[in-house]
Steps between C-alpha positions, in 0.01 A plus 500: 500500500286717323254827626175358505208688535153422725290242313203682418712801409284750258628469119532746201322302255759369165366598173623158239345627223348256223695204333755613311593836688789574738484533834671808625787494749320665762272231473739212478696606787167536736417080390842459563532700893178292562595143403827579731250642808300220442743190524664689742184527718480093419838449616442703808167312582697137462753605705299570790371113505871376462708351813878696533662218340250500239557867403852459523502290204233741295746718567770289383329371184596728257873519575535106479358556129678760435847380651599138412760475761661156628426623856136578505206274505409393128823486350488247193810595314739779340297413164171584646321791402435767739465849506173732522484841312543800658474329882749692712475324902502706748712502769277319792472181221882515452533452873225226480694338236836445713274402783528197322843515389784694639723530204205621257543832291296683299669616145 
């Protein structure tokens, strides 16, 4: 998913400056990097309390909102919204996804 780092993990500390200042890249990217470790530590941590069929369908999640297809679990309609930005599945959720139906493809 993502590299996540060791919870208690030493950090450079992020200068915000007062109201009314910008924040400088450097900066932003380094709250960015550690909201992704952290959620991705979360993630990790849940997963290891999940049953395989329950992780299966973590996994799973954000491809059925992503995909609206007729074939997958969740499908409402060809009118339904769906779609998340930027999510790109990986291969191993592909494969999950025609687990559950042979004729599925990813476009």
């Amino acid at each position: 998913m993502c590299d996540v780092i060791e919870p208690r993990a030493k950090y450079q500390p992020i200068s915000l400056g007062s109201p009314g200042e910008d924040i400088s890249k450097k900066d932003l990217f380094a709250v960015g990097q550690r909201f992704k470790n952290l959620h991705g530590l979360r993630f990790q941590q849940i997963q290891e309390f999940l049953y395989p069929r329950q992780r299966v369908f973590l996994d799973l999640l954000p491809l059925l909102f992503h995909q609206n297809h007729p074939m997958l679990p969740g499908f409402v309609g060809t009118d339904a919204p769906a779609g998340i930005p930027d999510y790109h599945p990986n291969r191993a959720t592909i494969l999950l996804a025609r687990k559950f139906s042979k004729s599925f493809s990813y476009n």
